[in-house]
C-alpha positions in Angstrom: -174.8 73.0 -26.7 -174.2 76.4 -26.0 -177.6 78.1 -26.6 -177.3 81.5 -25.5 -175.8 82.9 -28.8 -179.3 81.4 -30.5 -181.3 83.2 -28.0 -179.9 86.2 -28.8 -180.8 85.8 -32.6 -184.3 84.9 -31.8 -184.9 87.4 -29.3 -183.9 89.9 -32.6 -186.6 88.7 -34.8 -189.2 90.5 -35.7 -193.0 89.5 -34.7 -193.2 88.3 -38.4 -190.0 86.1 -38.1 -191.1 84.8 -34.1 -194.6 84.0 -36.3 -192.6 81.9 -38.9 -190.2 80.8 -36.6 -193.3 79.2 -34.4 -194.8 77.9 -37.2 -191.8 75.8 -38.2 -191.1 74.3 -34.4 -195.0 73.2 -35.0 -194.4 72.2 -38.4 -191.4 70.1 -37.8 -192.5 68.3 -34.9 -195.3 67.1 -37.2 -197.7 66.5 -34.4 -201.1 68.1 -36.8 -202.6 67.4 -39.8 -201.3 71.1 -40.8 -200.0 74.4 -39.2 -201.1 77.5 -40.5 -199.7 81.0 -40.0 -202.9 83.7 -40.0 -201.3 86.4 -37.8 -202.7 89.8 -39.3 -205.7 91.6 -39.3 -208.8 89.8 -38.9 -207.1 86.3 -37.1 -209.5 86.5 -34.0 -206.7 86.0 -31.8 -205.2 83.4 -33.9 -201.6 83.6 -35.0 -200.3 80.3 -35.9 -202.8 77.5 -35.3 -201.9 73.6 -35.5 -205.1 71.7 -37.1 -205.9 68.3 -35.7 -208.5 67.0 -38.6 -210.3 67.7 -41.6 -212.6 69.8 -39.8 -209.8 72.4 -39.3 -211.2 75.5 -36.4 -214.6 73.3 -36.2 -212.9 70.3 -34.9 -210.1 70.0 -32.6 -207.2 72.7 -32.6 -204.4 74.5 -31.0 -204.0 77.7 -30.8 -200.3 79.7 -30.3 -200.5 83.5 -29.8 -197.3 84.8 -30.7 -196.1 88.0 -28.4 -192.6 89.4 -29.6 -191.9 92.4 -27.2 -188.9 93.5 -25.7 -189.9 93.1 -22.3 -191.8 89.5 -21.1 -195.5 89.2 -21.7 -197.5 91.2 -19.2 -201.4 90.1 -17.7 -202.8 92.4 -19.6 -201.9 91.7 -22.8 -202.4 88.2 -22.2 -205.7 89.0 -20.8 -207.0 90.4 -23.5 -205.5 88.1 -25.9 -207.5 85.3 -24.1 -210.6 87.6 -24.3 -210.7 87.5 -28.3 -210.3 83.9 -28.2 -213.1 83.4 -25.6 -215.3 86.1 -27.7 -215.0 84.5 -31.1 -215.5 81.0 -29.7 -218.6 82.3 -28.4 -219.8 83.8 -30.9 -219.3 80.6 -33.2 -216.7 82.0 -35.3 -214.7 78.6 -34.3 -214.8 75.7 -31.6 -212.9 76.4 -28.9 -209.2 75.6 -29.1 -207.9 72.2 -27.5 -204.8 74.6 -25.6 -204.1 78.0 -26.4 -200.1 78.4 -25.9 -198.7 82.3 -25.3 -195.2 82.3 -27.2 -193.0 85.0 -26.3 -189.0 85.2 -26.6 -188.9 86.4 -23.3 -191.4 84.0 -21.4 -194.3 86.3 -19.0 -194.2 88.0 -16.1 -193.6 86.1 -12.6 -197.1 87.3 -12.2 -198.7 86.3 -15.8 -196.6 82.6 -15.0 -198.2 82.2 -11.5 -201.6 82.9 -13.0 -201.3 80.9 -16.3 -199.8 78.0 -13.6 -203.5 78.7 -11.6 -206.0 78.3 -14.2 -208.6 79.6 -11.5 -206.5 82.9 -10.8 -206.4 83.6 -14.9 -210.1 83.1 -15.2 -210.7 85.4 -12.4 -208.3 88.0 -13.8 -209.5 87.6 -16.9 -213.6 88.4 -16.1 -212.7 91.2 -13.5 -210.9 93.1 -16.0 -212.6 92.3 -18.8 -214.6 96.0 -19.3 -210.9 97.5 -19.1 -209.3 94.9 -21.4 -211.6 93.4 -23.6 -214.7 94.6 -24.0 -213.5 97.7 -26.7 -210.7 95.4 -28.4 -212.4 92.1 -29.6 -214.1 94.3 -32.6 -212.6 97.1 -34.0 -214.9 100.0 -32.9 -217.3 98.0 -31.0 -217.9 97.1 -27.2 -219.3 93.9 -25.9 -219.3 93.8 -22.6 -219.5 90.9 -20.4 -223.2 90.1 -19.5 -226.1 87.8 -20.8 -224.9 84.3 -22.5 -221.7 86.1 -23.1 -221.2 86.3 -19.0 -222.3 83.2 -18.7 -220.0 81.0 -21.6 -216.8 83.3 -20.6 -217.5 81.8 -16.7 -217.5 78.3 -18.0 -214.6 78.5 -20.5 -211.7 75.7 -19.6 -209.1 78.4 -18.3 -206.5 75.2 -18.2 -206.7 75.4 -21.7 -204.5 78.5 -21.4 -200.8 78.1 -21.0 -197.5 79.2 -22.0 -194.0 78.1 -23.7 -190.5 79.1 -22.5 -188.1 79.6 -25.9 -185.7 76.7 -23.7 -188.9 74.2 -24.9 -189.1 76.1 -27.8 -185.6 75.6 -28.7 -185.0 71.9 -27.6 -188.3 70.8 -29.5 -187.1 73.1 -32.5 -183.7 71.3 -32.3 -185.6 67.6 -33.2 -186.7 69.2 -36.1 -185.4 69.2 -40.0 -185.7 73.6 -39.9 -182.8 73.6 -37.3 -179.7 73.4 -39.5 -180.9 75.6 -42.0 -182.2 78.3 -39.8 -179.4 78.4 -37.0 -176.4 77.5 -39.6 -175.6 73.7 -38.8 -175.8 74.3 -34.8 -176.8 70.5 -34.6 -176.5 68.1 -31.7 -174.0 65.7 -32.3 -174.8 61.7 -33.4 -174.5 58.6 -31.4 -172.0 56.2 -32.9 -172.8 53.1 -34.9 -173.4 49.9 -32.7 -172.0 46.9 -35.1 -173.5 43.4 -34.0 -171.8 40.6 -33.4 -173.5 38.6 -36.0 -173.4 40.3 -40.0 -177.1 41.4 -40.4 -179.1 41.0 -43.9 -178.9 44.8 -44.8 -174.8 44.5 -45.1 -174.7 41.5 -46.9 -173.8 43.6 -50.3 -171.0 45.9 -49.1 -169.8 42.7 -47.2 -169.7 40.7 -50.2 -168.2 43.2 -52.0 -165.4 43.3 -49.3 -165.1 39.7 -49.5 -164.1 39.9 -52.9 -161.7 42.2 -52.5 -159.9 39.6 -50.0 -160.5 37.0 -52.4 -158.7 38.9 -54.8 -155.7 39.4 -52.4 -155.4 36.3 -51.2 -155.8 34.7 -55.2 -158.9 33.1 -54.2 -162.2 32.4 -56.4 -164.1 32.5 -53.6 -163.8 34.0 -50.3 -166.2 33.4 -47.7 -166.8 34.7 -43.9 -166.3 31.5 -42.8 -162.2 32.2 -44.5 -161.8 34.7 -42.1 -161.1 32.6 -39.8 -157.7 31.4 -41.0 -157.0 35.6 -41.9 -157.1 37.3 -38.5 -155.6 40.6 -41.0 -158.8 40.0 -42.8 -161.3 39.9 -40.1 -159.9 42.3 -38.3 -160.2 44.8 -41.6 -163.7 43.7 -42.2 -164.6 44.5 -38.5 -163.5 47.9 -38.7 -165.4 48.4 -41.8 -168.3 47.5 -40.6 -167.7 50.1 -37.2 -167.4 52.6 -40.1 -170.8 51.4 -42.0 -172.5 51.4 -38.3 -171.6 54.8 -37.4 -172.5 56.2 -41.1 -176.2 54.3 -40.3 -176.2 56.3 -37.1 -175.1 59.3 -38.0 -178.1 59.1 -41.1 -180.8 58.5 -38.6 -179.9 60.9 -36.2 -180.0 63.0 -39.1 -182.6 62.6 -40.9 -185.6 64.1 -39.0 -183.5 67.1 -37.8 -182.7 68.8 -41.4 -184.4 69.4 -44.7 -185.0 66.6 -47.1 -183.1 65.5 -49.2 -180.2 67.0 -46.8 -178.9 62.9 -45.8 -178.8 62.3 -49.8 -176.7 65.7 -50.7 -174.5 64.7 -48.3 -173.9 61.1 -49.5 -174.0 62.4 -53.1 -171.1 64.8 -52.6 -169.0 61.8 -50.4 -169.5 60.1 -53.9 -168.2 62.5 -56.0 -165.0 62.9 -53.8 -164.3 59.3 -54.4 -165.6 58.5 -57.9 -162.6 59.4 -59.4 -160.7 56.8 -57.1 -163.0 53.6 -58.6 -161.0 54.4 -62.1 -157.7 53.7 -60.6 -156.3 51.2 -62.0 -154.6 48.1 -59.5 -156.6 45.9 -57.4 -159.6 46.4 -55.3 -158.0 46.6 -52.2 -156.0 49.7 -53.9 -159.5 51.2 -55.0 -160.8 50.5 -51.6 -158.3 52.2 -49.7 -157.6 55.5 -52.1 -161.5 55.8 -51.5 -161.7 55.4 -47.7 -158.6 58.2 -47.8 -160.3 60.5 -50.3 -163.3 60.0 -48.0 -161.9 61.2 -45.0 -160.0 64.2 -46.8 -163.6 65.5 -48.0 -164.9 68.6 -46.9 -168.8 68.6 -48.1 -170.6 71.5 -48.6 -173.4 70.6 -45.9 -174.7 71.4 -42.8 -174.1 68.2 -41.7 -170.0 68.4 -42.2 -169.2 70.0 -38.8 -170.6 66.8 -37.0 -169.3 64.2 -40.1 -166.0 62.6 -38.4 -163.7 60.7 -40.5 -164.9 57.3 -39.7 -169.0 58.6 -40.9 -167.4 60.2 -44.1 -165.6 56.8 -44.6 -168.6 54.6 -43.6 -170.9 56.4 -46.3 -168.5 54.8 -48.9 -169.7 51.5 -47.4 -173.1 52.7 -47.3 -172.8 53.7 -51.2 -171.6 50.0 -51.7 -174.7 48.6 -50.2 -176.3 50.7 -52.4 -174.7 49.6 -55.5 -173.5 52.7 -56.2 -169.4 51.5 -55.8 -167.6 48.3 -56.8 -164.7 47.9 -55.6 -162.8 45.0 -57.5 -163.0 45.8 -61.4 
């Protein structure tokens, strides 16, 4: 996927929208108990944070400061950044953050990288400068210099804890999630195709059986079994290219799912179903049905983002899948 066109948009946000936009790559990858935006005054250096427990900032948490300049994060903002973290944790206002992750659309600065890369180096840089940095900016109108148990807890802070994100992670772990589609306007990576087994598996057996009686009924039998296949290679053939479609609808639902909205995978089916429905009224056999369905199927044209990556045997496989389902009947 071409990505470059997406960068472009998301280097055009606004800090609010970055903030939002972080929150939702946390969100979405649903790795905390909740994520919670608190950029604004009075955060403490906290823009979006990702909560690990019940205990929220007094237990175990993340921390992601979002930076949305036009040029990339600098040392010195990220110095001071890391000062109001190390000042509030200090002062009890929270526990310390498990990682503290700088987000910025356009990464930092060779040297910031080198020095978030070298946890030693970004401790060092941090306590030399911090009279210049962050001694006047951790309280509005107020200077706390470094000295006394202040010195000594900003010496023994876990500098490794610091680090940063390039918007290429950002972007591929924002991909996996189900704000993607609606955010970027269906830019989604495409789905695997279906895998059918050799063997019919238990969750087919009632769009099978349904397929087995429309056989039956072209072939003027009562019954018609898997086992008649056998003597109807037309048949079996048919039936195995049903179930490729069925197999590749299943794929292209789970490859879905996680990576758009909910309820997204259901709109989609649900519109499939009103192309067809009028089909199921025809009147003729169930082949007939069966066939002016699979054509309507392919025809259709949902209003989703999930119709750029739908190919005609997916569209036609959801019928199958709306069989299973119960939703369809073929034979009358």
């Amino acid at each position: 996927m071409n990505l470059a066109p997406i960068i472009k948009v998301v280097r055009a946000y606004d800090p609010t929208e970055w903030e939002v936009f972080i929150s939702e790559w946390q969100k979405g990858l649903q790795g905390y108990v909740a994520v919670k935006r608190l950029g604004g005054a009075g955060d403490h250096g906290r823009d979006v944070i990702g909560l690990c427990g019940p205990e929220a900032c007094q237990g175990v948490w993340d921390n992601f400061q979002c930076k949305h300049y036009e040029t990339a994060l600098s040392t010195p903002t990220a110095c001071e950044d890391a000062g109001k973290i190390i000042f509030h944790a200090f002062k009890k206002v929270f526990t310390p953050p498990r990682k503290c992750t700088f987000v910025a659309p356009r990464g930092p600065t060779t040297e910031l990288r080198d020095k978030l890369l070298n946890p030693d180096k970004f401790r060092e840089e941090v306590l030399e400068n911090w009279h210049v940095r962050v001694a006047g900016r951790v309280v509005a109108g107020e200077m706390h210099r470094l000295e006394g148990g202040l010195a000594t807890y900003a010496q023994n802070f876990d500098y490794t804890s610091f680090g940063y994100a390039t918007l290429d992670e950002i972007l591929d772990d924002h991909r996996k999630t189900a704000y993607w589609a609606s955010r970027f306007g269906g830019h989604l990576p495409p789905p695997p195709r279906g895998q059918a087994p050799s063997e019919i598996a238990a969750e087919e057996t009632v769009y099978v059986a349904k397929l087995l009686d429309v056989y039956a009924e072209a072939e003027g039998h009562a019954v018609f079994t898997v086992a008649d296949l056998s003597a109807h290679p037309d048949w079996s053939q048919d039936l195995q290219g049903q179930r490729v479609r069925f197999y590749d609808a299943e794929a292209f639902t789970a490859h879905y799912r996680d990576q758009t909205e909910p309820g997204t995978i259901e709109d989609f089916a649900d519109q499939i179903f009103d192309a067809i429905e009028p089909s199921l009224r025809v009147s003729g056999s169930g082949h007939m049905r069966l066939t002016a369905a699979l054509t309507t199927a392919a025809q259709a044209r949902p209003a989703s983002v999930l119709a750029p990556r739908a190919r005609v045997r997916v569209k036609q496989g959801v019928c199958h899948q709306l069989a299973n389902d119960d939703r369809v009947t073929w034979k009358a």
